[in-house]
Backbone as ProteinMPNN parsed JSONL, in Angstrom:
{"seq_chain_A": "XXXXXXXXXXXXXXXXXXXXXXXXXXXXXXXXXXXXXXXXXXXXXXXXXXXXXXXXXXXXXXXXXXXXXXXXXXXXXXXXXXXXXXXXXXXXXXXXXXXXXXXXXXXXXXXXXXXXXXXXXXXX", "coords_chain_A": {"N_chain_A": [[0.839, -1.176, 0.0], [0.744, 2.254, -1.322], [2.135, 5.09, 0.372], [1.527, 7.376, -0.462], [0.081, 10.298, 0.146], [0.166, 10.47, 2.356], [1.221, 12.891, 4.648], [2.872, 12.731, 7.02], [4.345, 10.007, 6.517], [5.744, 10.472, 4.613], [7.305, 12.538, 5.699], [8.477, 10.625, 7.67], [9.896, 8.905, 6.022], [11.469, 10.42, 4.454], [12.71, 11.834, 6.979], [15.191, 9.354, 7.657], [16.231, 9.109, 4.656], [17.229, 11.489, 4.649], [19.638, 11.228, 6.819], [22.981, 10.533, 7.583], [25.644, 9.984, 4.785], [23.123, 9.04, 3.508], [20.868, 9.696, 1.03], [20.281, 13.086, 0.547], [19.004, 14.831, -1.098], [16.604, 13.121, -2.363], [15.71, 12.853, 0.372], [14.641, 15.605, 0.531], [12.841, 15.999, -1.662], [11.357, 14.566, -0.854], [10.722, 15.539, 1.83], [9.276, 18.095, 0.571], [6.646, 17.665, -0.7], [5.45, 16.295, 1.696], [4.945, 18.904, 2.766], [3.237, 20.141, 0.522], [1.099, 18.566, 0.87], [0.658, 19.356, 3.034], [-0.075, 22.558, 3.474], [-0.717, 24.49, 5.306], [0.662, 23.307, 7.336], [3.841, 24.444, 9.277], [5.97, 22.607, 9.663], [6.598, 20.898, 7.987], [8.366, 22.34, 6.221], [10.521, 23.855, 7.994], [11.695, 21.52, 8.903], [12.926, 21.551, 6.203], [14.202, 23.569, 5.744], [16.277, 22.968, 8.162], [17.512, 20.205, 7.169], [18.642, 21.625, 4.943], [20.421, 23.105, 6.308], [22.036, 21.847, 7.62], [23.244, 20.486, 5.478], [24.969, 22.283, 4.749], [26.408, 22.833, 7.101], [27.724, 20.533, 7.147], [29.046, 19.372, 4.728], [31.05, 21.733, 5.074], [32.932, 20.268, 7.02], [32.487, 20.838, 10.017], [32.541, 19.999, 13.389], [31.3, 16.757, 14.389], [30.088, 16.027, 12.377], [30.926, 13.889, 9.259], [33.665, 13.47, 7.827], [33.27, 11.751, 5.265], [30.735, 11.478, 4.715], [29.658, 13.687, 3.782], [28.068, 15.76, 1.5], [28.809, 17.659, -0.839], [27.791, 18.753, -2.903], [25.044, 18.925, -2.63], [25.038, 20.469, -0.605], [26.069, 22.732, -2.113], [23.163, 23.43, -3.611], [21.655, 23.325, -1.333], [22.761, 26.134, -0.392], [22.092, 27.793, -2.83], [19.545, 27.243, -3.236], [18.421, 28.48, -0.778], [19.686, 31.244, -1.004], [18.007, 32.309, -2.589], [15.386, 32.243, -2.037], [12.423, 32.912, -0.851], [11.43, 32.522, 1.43], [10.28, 32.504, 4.898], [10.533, 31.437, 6.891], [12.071, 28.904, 5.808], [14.8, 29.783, 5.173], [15.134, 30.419, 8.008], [14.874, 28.329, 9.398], [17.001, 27.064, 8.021], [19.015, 28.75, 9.005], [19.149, 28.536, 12.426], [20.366, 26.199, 12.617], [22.887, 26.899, 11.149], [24.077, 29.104, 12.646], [24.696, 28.082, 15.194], [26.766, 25.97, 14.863], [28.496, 28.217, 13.662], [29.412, 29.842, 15.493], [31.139, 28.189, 17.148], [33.385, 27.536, 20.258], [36.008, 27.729, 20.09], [36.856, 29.288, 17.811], [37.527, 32.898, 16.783], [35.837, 35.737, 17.671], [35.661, 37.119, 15.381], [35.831, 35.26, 13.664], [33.966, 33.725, 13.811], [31.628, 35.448, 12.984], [32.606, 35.617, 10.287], [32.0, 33.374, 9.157], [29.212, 32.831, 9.869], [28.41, 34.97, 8.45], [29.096, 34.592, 5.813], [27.671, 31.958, 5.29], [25.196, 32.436, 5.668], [24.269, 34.317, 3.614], [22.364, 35.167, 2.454], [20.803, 36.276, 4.607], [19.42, 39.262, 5.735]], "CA_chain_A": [[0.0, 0.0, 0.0], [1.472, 3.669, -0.865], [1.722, 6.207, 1.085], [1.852, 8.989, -0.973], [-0.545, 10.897, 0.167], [0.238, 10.789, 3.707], [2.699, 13.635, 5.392], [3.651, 11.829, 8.385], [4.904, 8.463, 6.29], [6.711, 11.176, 3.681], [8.206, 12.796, 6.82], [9.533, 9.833, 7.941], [10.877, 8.429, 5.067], [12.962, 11.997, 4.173], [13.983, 11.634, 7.867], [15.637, 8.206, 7.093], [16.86, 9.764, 3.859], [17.994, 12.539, 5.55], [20.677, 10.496, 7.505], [24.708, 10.828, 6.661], [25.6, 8.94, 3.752], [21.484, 8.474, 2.324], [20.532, 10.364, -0.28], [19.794, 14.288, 0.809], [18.063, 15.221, -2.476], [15.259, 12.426, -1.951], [14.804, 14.107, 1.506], [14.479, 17.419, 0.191], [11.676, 15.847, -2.743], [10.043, 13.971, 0.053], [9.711, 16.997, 2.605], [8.342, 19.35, -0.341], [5.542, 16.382, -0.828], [4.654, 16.338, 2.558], [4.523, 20.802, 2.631], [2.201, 20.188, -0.918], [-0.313, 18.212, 1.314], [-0.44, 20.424, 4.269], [0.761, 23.796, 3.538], [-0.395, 25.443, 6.381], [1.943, 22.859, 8.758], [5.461, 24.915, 8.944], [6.814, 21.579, 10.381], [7.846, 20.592, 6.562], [9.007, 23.402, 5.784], [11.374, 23.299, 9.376], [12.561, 20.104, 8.673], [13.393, 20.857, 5.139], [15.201, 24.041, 6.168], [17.398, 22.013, 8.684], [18.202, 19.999, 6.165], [19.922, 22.418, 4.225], [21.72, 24.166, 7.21], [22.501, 20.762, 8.005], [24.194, 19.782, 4.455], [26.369, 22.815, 4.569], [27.509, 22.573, 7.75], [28.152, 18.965, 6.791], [29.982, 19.942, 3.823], [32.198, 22.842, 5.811], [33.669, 19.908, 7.904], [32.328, 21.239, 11.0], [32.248, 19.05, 14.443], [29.773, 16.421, 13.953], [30.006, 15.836, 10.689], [31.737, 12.85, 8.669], [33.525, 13.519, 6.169], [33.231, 10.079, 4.555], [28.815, 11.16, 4.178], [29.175, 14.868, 3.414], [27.498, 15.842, 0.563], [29.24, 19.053, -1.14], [26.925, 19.031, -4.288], [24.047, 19.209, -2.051], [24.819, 21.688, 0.032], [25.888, 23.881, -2.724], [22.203, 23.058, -4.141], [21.09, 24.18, -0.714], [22.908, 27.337, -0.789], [21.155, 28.278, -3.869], [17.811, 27.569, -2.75], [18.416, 29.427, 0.649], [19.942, 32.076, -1.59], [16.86, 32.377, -3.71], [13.902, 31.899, -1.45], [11.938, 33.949, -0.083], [10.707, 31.965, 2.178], [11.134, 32.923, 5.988], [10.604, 29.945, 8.068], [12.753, 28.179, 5.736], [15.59, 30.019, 5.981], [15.494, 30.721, 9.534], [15.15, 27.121, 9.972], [18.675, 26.674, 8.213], [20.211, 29.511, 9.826], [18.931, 28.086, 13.189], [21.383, 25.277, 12.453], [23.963, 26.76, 10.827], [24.594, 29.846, 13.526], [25.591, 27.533, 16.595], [27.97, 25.916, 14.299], [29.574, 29.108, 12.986], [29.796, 30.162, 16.89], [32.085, 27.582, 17.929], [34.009, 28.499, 21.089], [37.768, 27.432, 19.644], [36.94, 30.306, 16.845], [37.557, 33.819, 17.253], [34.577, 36.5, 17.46], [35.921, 37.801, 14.037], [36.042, 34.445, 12.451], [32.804, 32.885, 13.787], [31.169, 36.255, 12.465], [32.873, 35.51, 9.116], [31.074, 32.179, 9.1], [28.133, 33.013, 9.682], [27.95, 36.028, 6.597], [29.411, 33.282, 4.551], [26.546, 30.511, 5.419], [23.966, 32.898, 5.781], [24.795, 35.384, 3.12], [21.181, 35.762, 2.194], [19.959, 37.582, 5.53], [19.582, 41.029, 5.544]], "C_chain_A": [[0.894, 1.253, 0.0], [0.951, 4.331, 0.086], [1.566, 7.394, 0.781], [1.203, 10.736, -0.653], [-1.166, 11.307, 1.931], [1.658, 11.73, 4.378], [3.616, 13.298, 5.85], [4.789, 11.002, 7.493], [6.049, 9.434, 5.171], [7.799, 11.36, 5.113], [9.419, 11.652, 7.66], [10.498, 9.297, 7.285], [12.024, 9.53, 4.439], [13.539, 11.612, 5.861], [14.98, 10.427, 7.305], [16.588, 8.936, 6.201], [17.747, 10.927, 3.765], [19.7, 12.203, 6.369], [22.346, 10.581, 6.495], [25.046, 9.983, 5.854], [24.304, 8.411, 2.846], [21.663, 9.254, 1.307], [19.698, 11.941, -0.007], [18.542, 14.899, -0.832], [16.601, 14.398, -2.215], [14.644, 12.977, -1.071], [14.234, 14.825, 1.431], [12.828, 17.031, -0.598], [10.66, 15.219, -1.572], [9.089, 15.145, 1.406], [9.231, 18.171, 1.68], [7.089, 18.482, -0.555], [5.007, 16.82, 0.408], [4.05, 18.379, 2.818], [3.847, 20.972, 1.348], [1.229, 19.989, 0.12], [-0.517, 18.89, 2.401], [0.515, 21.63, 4.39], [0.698, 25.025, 4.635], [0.272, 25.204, 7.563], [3.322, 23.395, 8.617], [6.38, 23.554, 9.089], [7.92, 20.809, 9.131], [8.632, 21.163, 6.217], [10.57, 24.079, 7.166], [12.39, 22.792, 9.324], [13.186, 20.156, 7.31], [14.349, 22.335, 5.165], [16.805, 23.937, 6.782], [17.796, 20.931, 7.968], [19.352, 20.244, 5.396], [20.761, 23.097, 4.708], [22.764, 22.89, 7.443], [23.948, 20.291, 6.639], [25.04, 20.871, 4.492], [26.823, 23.299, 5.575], [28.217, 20.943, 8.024], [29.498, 19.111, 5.628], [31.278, 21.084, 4.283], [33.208, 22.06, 6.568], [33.783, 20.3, 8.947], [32.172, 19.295, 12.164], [30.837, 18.235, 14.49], [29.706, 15.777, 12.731], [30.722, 15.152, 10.591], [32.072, 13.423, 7.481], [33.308, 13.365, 4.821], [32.061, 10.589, 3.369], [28.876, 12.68, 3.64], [28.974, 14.851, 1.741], [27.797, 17.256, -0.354], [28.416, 19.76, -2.169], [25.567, 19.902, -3.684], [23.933, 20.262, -1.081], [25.191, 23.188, -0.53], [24.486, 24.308, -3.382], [21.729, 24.007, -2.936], [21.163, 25.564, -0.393], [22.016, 28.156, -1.596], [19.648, 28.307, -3.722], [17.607, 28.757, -1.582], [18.286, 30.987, -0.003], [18.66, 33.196, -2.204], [15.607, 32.243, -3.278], [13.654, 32.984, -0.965], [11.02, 33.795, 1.171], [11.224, 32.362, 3.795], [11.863, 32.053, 6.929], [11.624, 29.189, 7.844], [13.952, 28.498, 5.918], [16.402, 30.505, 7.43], [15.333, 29.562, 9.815], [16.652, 26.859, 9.495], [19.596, 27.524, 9.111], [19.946, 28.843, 11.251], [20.277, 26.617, 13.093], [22.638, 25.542, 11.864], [24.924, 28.479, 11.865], [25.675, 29.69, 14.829], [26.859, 27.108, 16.273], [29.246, 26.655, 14.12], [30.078, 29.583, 14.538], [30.504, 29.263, 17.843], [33.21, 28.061, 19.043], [35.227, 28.561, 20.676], [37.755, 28.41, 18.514], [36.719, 32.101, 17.842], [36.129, 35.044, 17.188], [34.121, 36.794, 15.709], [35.652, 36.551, 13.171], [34.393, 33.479, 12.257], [31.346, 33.825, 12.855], [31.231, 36.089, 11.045], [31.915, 34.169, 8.344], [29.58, 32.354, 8.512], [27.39, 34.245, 8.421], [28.327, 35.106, 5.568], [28.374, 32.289, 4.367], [25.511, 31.33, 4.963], [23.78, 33.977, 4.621], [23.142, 35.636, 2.241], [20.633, 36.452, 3.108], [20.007, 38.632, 5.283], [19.914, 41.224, 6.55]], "O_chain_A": [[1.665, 1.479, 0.933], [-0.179, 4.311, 0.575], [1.474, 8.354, 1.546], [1.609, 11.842, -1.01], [-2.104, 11.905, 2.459], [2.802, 11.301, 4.527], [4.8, 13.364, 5.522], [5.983, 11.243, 7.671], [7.178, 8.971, 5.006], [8.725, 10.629, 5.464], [10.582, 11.776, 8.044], [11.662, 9.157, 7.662], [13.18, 9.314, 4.075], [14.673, 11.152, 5.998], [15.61, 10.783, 6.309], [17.628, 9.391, 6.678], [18.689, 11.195, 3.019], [20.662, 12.97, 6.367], [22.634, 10.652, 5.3], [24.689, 8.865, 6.226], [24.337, 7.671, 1.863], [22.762, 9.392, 0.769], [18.516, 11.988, -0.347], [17.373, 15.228, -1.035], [15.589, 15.024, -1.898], [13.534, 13.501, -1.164], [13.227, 14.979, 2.122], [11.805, 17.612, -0.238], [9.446, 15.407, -1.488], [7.936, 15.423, 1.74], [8.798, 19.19, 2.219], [6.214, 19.346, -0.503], [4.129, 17.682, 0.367], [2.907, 18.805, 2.987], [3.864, 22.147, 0.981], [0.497, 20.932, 0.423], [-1.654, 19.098, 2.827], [1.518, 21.741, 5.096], [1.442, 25.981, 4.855], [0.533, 25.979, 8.482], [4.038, 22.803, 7.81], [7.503, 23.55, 8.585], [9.085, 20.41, 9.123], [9.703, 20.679, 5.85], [11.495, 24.769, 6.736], [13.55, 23.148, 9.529], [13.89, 19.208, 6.963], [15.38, 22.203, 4.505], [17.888, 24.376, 6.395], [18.922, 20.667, 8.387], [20.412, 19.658, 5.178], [21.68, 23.664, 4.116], [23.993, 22.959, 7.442], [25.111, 19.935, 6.827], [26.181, 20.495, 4.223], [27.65, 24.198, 5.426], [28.971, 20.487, 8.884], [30.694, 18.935, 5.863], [32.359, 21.088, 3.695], [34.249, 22.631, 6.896], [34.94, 20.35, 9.365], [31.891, 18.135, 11.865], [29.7, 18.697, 14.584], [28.954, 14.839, 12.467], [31.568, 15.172, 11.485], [31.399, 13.771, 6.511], [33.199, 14.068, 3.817], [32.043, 10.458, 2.145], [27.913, 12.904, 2.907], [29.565, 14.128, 0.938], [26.793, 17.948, -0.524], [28.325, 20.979, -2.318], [25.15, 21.009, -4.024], [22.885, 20.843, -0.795], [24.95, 24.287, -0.031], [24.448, 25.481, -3.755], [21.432, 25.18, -3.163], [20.168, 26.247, -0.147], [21.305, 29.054, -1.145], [18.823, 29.171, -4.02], [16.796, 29.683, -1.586], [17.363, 31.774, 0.208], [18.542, 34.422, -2.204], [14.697, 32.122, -4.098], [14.432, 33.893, -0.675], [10.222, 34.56, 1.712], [12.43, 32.523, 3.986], [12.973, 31.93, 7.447], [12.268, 28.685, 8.764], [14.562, 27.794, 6.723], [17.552, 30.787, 7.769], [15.77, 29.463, 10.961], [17.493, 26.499, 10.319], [20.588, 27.166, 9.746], [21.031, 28.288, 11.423], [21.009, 26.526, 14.079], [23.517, 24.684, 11.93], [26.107, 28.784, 11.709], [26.624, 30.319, 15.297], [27.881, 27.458, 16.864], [30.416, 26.294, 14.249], [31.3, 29.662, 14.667], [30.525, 29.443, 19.06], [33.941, 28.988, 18.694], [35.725, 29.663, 20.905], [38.895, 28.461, 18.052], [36.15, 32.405, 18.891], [35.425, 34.805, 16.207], [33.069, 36.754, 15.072], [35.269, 36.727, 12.014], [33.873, 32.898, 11.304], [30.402, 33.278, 12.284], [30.21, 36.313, 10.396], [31.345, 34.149, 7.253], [29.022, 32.17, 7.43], [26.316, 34.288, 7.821], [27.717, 35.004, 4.503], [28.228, 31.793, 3.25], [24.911, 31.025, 3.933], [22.794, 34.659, 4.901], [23.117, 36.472, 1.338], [19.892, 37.352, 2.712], [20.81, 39.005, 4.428], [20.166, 42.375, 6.904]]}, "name": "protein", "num_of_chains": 1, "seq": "XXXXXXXXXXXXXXXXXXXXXXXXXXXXXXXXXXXXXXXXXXXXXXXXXXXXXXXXXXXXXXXXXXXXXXXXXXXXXXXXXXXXXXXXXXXXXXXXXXXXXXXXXXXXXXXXXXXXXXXXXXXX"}
């Protein structure tokens, strides 16, 4: 029996897909599926934010991260969407993940600052 037409069972299956070494792109197609069928839940739109803060501080070689699973394609992909959206939630859901990162305590004020205009370089 599909599920296609259930949020939840999308949601789970992008989590899954989501994971280091899966397949981030599937994720991404599976949490826009579940934010088709219920567009007024932010929760897809959240999760598919963190995602993309996620792949490029995956890709940066930050703490946490494998290098083995990072995904560099994909988080230049997410760049570009971040870049290009206008969406709020979503990019304040990546920056939400990619701020703590850039604020590492072993970095200097100046450099964690640099980080974060580099990740985030769509805020205003």
């Amino acid at each position: 029996m599909a599920h296609f037409n259930d949020a939840a069972v999308l949601g789970n299956a992008a989590h899954f897909f989501s994971q280091p070494g899966a397949d981030p792109y599937q994720a991404e197609r599976l949490l826009q599926q579940a934010a088709a069928l219920q567009p007024a839940k932010g929760q897809w739109t959240d999760l598919l934010g963190r995602l993309y803060g996620s792949a490029i501080v995956g890709a940066a070689g930050y703490p946490r991260s494998d290098p083995q699973t990072a995904n560099a394609a994909f988080a230049e992909h997410a760049r570009t969407v971040l870049v290009t959206s206008a969406d709020q939630m979503l990019r304040g859901a990546a920056h939400a993940v990619l701020s703590p990162a850039a604020l590492r305590p072993e970095l200097s004020r100046q450099a964690a600052l640099a980080n974060i205009r580099n990740w985030c370089r769509w805020r205003n």
